[in-house]
C-alpha positions in Angstrom: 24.2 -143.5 -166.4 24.1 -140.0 -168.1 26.3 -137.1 -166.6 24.7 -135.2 -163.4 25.0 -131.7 -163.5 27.1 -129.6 -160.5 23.8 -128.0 -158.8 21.6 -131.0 -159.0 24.8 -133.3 -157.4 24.9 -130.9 -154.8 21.2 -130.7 -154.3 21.2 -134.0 -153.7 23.9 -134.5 -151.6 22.4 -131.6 -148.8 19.2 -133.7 -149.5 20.1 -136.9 -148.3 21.9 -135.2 -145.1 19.7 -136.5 -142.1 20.0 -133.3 -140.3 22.2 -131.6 -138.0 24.6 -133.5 -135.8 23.5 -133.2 -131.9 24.5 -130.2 -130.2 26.9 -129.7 -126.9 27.6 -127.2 -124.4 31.0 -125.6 -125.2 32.9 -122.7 -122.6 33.0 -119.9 -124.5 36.8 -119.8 -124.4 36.6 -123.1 -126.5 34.1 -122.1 -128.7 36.8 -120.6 -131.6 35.8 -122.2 -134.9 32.5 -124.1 -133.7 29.2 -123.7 -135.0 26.0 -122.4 -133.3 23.4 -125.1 -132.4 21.3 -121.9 -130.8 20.1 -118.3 -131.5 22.6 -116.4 -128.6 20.8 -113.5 -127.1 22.3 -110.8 -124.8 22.1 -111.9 -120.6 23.2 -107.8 -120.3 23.0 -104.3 -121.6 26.1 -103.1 -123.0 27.1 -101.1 -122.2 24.8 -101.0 -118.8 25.0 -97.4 -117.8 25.6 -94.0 -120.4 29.4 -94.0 -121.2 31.8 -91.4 -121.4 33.2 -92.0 -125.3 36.1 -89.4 -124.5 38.5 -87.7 -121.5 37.4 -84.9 -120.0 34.4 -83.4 -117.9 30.9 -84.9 -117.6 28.8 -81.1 -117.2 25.2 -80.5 -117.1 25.0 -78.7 -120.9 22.9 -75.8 -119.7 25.8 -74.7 -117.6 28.5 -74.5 -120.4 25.6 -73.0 -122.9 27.2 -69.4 -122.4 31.3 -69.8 -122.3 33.4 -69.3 -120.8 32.2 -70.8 -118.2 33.5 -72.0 -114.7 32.6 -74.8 -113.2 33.5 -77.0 -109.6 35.0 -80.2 -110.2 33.9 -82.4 -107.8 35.0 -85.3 -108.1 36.0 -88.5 -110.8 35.0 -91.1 -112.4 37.2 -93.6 -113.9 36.2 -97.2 -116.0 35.3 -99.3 -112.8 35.4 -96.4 -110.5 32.2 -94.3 -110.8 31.3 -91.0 -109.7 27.7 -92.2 -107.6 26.1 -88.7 -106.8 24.6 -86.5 -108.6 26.1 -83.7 -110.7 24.5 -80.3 -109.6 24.0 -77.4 -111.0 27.8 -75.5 -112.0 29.5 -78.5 -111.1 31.5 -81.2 -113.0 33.1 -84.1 -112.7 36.7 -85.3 -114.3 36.1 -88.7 -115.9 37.9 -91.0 -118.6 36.6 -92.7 -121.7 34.4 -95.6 -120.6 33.5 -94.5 -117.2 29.9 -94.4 -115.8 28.4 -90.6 -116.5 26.8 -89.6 -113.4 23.0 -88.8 -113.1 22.2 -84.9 -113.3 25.3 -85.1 -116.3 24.1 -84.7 -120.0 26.9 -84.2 -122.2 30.8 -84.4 -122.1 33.2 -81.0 -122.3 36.6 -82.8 -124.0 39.6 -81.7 -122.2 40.9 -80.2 -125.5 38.2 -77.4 -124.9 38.6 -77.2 -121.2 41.3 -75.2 -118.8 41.4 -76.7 -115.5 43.5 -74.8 -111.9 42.9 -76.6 -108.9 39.2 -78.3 -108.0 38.0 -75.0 -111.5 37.8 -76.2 -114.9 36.9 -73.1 -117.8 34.7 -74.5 -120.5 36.0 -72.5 -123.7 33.0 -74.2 -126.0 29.8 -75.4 -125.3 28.5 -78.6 -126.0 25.0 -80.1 -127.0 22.9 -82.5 -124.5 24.4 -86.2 -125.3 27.8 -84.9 -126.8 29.9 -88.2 -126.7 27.7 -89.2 -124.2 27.0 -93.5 -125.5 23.8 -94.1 -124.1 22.8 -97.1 -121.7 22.6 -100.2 -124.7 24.1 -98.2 -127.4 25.7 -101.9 -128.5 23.2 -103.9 -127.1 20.0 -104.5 -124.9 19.2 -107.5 -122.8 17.6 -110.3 -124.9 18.4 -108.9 -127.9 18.8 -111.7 -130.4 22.6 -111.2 -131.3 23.8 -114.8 -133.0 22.3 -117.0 -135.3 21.6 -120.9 -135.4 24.2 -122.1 -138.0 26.8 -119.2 -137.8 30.5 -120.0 -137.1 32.5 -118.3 -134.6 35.1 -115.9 -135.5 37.0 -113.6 -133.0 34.7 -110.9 -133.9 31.7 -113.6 -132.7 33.5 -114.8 -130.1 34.0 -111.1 -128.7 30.3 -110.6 -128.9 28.9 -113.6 -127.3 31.6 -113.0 -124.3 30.5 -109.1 -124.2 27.3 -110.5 -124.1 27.5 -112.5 -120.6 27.9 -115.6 -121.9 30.5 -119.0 -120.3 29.0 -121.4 -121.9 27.3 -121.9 -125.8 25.3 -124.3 -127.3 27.7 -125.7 -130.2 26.8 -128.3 -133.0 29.5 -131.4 -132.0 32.1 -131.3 -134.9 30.7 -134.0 -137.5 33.3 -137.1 -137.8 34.5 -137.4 -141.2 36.4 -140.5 -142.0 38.5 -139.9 -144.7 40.2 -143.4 -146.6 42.6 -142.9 -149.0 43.2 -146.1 -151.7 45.8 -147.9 -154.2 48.7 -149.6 -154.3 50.7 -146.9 -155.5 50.5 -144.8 -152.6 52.8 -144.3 -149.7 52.7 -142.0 -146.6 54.1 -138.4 -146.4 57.7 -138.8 -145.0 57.9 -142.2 -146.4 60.4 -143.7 -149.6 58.2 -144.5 -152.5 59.1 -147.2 -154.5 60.0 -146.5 -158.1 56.1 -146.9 -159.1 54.5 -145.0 -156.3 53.6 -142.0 -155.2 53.2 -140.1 -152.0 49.3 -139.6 -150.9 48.1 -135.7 -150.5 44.7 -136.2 -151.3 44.0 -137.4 -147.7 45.9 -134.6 -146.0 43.8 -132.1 -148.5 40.3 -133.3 -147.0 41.4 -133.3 -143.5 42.7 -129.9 -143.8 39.3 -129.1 -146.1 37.2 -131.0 -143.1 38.6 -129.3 -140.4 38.8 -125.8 -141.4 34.6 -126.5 -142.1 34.3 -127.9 -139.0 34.4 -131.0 -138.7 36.2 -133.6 -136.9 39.0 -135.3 -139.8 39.7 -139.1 -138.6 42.6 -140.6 -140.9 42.2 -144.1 -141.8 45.2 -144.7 -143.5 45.8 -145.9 -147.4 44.2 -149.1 -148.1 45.2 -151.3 -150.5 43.1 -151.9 -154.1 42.0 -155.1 -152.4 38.2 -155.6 -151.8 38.6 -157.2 -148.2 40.9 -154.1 -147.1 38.5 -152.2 -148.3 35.3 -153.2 -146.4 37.6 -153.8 -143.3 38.3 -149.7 -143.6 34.7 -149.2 -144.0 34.0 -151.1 -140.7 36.6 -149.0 -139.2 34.1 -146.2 -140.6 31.3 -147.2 -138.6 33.4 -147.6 -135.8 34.2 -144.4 -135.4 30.6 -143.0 -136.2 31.6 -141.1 -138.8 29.0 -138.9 -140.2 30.3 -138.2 -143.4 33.0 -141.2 -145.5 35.3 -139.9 -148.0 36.9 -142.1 -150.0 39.9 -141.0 -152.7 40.7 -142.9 -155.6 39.1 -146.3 -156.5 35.5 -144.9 -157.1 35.2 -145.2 -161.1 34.7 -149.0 -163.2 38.3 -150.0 -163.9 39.9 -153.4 -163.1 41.4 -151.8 -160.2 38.7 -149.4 -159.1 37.1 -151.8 -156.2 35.6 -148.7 -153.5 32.2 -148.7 -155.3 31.9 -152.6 -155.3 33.1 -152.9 -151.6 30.8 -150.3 -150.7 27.8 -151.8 -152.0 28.9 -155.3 -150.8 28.4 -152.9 -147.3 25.5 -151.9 -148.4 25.5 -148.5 -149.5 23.1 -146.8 -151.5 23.9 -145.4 -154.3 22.5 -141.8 -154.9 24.3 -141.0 -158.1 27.7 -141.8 -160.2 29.7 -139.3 -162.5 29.2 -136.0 -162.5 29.4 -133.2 -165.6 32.4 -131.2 -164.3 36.3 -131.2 -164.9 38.0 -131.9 -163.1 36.2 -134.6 -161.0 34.0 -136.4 -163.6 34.0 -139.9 -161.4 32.5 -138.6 -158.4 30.2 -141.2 -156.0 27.4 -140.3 -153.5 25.3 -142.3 -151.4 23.8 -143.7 -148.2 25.6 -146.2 -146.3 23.0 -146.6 -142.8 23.4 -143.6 -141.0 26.7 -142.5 -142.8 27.0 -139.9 -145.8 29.5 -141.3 -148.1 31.2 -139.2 -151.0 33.8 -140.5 -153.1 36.1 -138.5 -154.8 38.3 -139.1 -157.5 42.2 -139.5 -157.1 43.6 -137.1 -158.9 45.2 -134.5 -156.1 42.9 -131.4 -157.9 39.8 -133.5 -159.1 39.3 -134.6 -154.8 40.5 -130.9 -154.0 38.3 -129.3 -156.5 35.4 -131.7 -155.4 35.6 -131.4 -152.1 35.2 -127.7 -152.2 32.1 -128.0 -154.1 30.8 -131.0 -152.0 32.1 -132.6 -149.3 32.3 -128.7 -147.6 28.8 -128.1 -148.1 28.2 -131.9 -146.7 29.7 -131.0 -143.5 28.0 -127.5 -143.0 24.5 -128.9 -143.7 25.3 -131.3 -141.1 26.4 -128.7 -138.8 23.0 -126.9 -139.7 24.4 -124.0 -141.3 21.4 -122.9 -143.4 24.3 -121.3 -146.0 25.7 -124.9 -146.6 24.4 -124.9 -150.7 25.2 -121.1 -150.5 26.7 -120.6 -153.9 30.2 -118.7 -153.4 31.2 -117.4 -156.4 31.5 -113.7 -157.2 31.9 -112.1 -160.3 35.5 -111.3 -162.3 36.5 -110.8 -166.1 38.2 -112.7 -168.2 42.0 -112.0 -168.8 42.0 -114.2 -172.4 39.8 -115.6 -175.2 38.2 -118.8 -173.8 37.3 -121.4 -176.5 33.5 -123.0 -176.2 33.2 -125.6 -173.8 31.6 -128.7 -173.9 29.0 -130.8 -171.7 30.7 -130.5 -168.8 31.2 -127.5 -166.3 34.7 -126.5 -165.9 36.2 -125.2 -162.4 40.1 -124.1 -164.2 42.6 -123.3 -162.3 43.2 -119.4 -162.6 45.3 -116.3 -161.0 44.0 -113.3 -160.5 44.9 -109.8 -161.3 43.5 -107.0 -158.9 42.3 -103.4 -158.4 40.1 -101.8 -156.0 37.9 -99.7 -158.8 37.4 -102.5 -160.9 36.8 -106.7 -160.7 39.5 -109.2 -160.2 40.5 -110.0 -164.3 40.8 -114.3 -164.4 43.6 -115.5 -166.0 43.2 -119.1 -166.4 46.3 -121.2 -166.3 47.3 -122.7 -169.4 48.1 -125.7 -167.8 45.1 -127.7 -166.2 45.7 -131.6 -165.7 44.0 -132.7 -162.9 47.5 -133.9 -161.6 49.2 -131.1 -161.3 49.0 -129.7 -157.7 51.9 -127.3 -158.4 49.6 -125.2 -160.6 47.0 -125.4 -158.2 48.9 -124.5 -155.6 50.2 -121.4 -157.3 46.8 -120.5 -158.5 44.1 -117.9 -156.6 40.7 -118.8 -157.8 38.9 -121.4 -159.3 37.4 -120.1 -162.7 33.9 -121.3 -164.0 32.9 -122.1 -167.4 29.1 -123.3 -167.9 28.8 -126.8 -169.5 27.9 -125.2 -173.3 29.2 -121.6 -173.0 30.0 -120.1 -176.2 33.9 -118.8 -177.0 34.2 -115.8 -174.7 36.8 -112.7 -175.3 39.1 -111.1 -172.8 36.8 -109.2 -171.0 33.7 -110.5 -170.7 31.8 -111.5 -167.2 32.6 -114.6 -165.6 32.4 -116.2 -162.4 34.9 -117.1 -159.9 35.5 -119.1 -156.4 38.3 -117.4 -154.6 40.8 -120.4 -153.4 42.5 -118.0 -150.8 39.3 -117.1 -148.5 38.1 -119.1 -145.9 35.6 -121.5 -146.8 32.7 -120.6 -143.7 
């Protein structure tokens, strides 16, 4: 089977997704990280009435056209305590930023420009109709359509759809990814490996990758290289419902590489095999009933690297974020000569030098074994060479993937 290339693996991954997962009602104090199942429209007018934007005087503008001028104060209004009658003519009314203007006032005289003695206050400038005056549904009007289908919500979100009247949202549930981390040599976080073993990251990598997408991250341990341990994990799979498997390690055609042949003893259907990018070449997708299933290689950067490019967008096409096969790269320079690559597309791990009248310079790491969390770890962006791009000099256009922005 000949080399995929990156776009076409990802096409066909968000082409195999059935659809969005179901969606839920969520209170709108839970609603922090979820995803829209719904266009949210405003239940109000915000603000609902014209708003004072400053302190001072709500005034009829005609009256302070010619200053000084004196006018009666007659009264105040305050956020949540309004001034309900009218403003006549050569009257005023004390009020505070964000309280109710009252009808017959057009325009606010700032208490900078003002001199007030007893129930008097002197205008010293005059002011235009509307002067920091916001207007009744200056932010918003009543069923204005204010949140998308597919968006994620932030605190900025969150504030809006609150402001907005609303307790309860229509969410997407959080898809269930079942992550299952394989090989003998690999032991538990916290626990003593023996002299030939490791301790597993990739599996705390996807979770963390999973849920900061998302999703739901369900753990189903380290499973042996053995082929009944492995279809009893994939049962375990189904049992949960997972939406989307991911499975680390095992997936290539060694002596010891058993996922693909316990998967397919399951019954999967296989979409593709190997992929033309480094790191990450051994890469699986396919169809196990109604479950998604990617699996990733097991070196720590190859699954890291891959899931970025694939198991994220996975989980936000299942989530119905019509940005899931966004492409997130942005463009940098290089910070070295670059030699001419070969067939496959290269994601290197780079750091990044910065200014804000110019783009981020790349400086690849000179290290780049797909082994080597530490200089992953240490790096800022992933750096992208085109399967087939000439030698480039320092400082020529490339294109990077920021590794220290959030991923939705």
């Amino acid at each position: 089977m000949s080399l995929l290339p990156v776009a076409e693996a990802l096409q066909k991954i968000l082409a195999a997704i059935p659809g969005p997962v179901e969606a839920e009602r969520v209170p709108v104090a839970q609603a922090a990280g979820r995803t829209l199942a719904k266009n949210v429209a405003a239940t109000r007018t915000q603000p609902p009435f014209p708003a004072s934007a400053m302190d001072g005087y709500a005034v009829r503008a005609a009256d302070v056209a010619q200053v000084p001028a004196s006018l009666r104060v007659v009264g105040i209004s305050a956020a949540g305590h309004g001034y309900a009658q009218e403003v006549g003519p050569g009257e005023a009314v004390r009020i505070f930023t964000g309280a109710p203007v009252p009808e017959g006032a057009d325009a606010i005289l700032i208490q900078e420009n003002a001199q007030a003695q007893g129930d008097t206050v002197t205008a010293r400038e005059s002011v235009a109709v509307g002067r920091f005056v916001r207007r009744a549904g200056l932010d918003f009007s009543e069923g204005e359509t204010l949140l998308r289908a597919g968006e994620t919500l932030d605190a900025r979100r969150l504030a809006l759809a609150a402001a907005a009247g609303h307790a309860m949202l229509p969410m997407r549930r959080r898809p269930r990814v079942a992550v299952i981390a394989t090989g003998d040599e690999l032991v538990r976080a916290g626990e003593a490996p023996a002299w030939d073993q490791i301790v597993a990251s990739n599996g705390l990598a996807l979770a963390a990758l999973a849920l900061e997408a998302g999703a739901e991250a369900i753990d189903l341990g380290i499973v042996p290289d053995d082929l009944g341990a492995l279809r009893e994990a994939i049962g375990r799979a189904r049992g949960v419902g997972a939406d989307l498997v991911v499975t680390l390690g095992g997936a290539s055609v060694g002596d010891h590489d058993l996922v693909q042949a316990a998967l397919r003893e399951e019954g999967l259907e296989l979409g593709f095999w190997r992929v033309a990018l480094r790191p990450g070449k051994p890469l699986m997708f396919g169809r196990l009933g109604p479950m998604t299933v990617i699996g990733l290689p097991g070196n720590p950067v190859s699954s890291i690297v891959c899931g970025l490019l694939f198991v994220v967008p996975a989980i936000r096409a299942l989530l119905g974020d019509p940005a899931a096969g966004a492409d997130r790269s942005e463009p940098a320079v290089l910070g070295r000569d670059m030699p001419a690559n070969d067939q496959r597309q290269d994601y290197l791990r780079a750091r990044l030098e910065t200014a804000p009248d110019r783009l981020p310079v790349a400086h690849p790491e000179n290290r780049q074994d797909s082994s080597m969390l530490s200089v992953l770890g240490s790096s800022e962006a992933l750096l992208i060479r085109a399967p087939h791009a000439p030698a480039a000099k320092a400082g020529e256009a490339c294109r990077i993937i920021r590794l220290d922005r959030r991923i939705v």
